[in-house]
C-alpha positions in Angstrom: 82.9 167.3 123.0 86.2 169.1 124.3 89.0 168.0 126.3 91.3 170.2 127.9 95.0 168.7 128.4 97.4 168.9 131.2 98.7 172.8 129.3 95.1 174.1 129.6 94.6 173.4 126.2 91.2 172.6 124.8 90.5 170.5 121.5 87.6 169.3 119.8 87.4 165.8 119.8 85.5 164.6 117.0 88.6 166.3 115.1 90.8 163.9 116.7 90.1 161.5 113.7 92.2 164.1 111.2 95.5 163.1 111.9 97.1 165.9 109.8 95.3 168.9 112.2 96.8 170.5 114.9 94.3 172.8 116.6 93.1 174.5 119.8 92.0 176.9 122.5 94.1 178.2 125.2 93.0 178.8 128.7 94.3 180.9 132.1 96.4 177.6 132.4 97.9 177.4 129.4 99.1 181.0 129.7 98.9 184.7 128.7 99.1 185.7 125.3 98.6 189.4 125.6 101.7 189.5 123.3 102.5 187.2 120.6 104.8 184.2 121.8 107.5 182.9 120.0 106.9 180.3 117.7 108.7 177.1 119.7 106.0 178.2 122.5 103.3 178.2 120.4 104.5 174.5 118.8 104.9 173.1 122.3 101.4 174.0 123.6 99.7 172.7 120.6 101.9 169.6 119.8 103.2 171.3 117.1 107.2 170.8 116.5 108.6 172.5 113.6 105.5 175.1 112.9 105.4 178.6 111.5 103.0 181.0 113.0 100.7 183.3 111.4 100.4 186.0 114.2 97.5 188.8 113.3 97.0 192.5 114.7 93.3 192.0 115.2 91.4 195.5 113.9 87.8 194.4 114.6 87.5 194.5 110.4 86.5 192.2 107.7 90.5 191.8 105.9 91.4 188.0 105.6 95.1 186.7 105.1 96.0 184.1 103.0 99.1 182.6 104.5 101.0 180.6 102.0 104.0 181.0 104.5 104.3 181.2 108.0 105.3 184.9 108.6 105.7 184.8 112.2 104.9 187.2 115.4 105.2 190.3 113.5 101.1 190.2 113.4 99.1 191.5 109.6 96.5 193.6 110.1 93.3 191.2 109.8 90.7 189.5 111.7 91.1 186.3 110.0 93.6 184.0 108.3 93.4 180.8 106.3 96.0 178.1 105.0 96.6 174.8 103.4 100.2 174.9 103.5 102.1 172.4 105.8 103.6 173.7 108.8 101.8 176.7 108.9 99.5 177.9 112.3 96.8 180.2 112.0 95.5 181.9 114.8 93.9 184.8 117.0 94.2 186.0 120.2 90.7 186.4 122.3 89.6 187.7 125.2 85.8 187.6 125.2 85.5 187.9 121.6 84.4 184.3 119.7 87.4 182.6 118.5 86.3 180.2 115.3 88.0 177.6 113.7 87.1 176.5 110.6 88.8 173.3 109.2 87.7 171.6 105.6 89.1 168.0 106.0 88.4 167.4 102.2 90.4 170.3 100.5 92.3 170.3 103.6 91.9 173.9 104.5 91.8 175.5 107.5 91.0 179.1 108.9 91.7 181.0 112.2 88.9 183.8 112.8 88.8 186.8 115.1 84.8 187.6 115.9 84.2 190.3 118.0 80.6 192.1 117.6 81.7 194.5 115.0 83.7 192.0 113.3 80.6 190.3 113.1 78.3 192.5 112.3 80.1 193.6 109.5 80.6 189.9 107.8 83.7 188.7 109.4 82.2 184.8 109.6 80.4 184.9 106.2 83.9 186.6 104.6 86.7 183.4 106.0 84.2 180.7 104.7 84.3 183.1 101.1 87.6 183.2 101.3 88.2 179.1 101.9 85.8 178.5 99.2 88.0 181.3 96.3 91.7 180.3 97.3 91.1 176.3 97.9 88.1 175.5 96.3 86.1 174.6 99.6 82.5 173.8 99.9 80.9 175.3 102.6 78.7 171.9 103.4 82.6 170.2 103.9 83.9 172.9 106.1 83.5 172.1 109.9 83.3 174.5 113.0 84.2 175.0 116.8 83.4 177.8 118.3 86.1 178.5 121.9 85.0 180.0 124.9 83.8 183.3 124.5 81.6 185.7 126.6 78.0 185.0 126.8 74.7 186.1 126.7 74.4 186.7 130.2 77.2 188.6 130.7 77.4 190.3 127.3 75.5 193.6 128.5 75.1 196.1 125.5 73.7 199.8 125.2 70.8 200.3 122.4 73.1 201.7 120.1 74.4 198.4 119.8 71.6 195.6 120.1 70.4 197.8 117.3 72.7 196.1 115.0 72.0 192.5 115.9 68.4 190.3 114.9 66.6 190.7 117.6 66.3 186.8 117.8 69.7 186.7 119.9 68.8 190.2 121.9 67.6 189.5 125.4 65.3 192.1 126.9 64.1 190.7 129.7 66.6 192.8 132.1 67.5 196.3 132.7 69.6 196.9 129.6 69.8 194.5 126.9 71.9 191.6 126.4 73.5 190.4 123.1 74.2 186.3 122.3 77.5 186.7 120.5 77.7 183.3 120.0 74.3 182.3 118.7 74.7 185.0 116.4 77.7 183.3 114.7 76.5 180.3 114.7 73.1 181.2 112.9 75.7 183.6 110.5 77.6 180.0 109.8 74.2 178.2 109.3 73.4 180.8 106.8 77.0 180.5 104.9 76.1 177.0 104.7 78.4 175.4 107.3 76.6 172.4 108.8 78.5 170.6 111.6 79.6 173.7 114.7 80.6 173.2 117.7 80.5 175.2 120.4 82.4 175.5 123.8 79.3 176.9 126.1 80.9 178.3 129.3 80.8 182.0 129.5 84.5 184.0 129.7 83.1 186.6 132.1 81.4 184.1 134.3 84.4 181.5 134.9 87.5 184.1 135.5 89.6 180.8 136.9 89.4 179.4 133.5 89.4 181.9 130.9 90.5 185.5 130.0 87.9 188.3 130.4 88.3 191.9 129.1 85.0 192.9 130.2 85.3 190.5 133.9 89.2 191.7 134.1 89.5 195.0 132.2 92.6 196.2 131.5 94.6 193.5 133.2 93.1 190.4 131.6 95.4 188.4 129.6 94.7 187.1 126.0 93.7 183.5 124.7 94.9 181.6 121.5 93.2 180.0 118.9 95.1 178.4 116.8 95.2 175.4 113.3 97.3 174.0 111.0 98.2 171.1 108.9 101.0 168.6 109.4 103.1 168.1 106.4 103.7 164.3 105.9 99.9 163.8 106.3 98.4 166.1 103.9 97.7 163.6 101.0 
């Protein structure tokens, strides 16, 4: 379902048959983004010459930037950020958190999102697809869905305080202290905004340190992962 490239870069296949879409998820190999590259870095890991970036200063909220311009490393406060402009990347930087990518290959829309538990607690998911569906018209039916690596559910270890917040469908309680499914919770929030087709990547951050950035498996000295889509300009229409 994914295939990682000699940078460490890993891309949803089935999305191989939009031509105009550039997208994908980092790895250790590809680099550390704990800072914002520049913009001919990010192009050449994603086989993107002559792209903008959208860079974002993730605040665990529910804001959503429409970029109808790439603004560059200088990150906007949001979690999430959409486009259908040529030439433009969207993108987040992870570390345990889910990284989503939403991409509408009938409007031709696509969205960068940021999910970490508060940013999905509060709405984060629900919010990009809104936003897709206000500034482009996109129906939530059209809009496809892959999910990068991100911590799971048996490393995601919580206090009560927080499992509180989440259905208990995606708590596990069978150990000491409970344990949250991050990921199963977006995807049942995506379900419910009406996105159909998601794909997940379903190795666990924390669990494979060779392969992925970990904040909770490498504290403060774990790197950062991208996530990133846009559109290619002679192939929009």
């Amino acid at each position: 379902m994914f295939k990682t490239d000699r940078r460490g870069v890993m891309r949803l296949e089935a999305w191989s048959r939009h031509a105009w879409l550039r997208h994908g998820f980092t790895t250790r190999k590809t680099g550390d983004f704990r800072e914002w590259p520049s913009e001919p870095e990010i192009a050449s890991a994603f086989d993107a010459d002559g792209f903008g970036i959208c860079a974002l200063r993730q605040v665990h909220g529910l804001d959503v930037s429409v970029a109808d311009h790439a603004w560059g490393t200088e990150g906007r406060a949001a979690d999430a950020a959409v486009t259908d402009r040529p030439f433009v990347l969207v993108g987040v930087r992870t570390a345990d958190c889910v990284p989503i990518l939403l991409v509408d290959p009938v409007r031709r829309s696509v969205a960068a999102v940021h999910a970490g538990w508060r940013g999905a607690v509060a709405g984060i998911v629900q919010q990009a697809v809104s936003v897709l569906r206000v500034e482009y018209g996109s129906l939530a039916g059209d809009i496809e869905c892959a999910l990068g690596p991100c911590i799971g559910v048996c490393c995601f270890e919580v206090g009560e305080e927080v499992a509180a917040k989440f259905p208990e469908s995606v708590v596990d309680r069978s150990r000491r202290k409970p344990h949250v499914d991050l990921r199963a919770h977006v995807q049942a929030q995506l379900r419910s905004a009406g996105v159909g087709l998601i794909t997940a990547v379903g190795e666990c951050t924390q669990c494979n340190p060779d392969r992925f950035a970990s904040h909770r498996g490498q504290g403060g000295s774990a790197g950062r992962m991208l996530a990133v889509a846009g559109i290619r300009s002679d192939l929009v229409r």
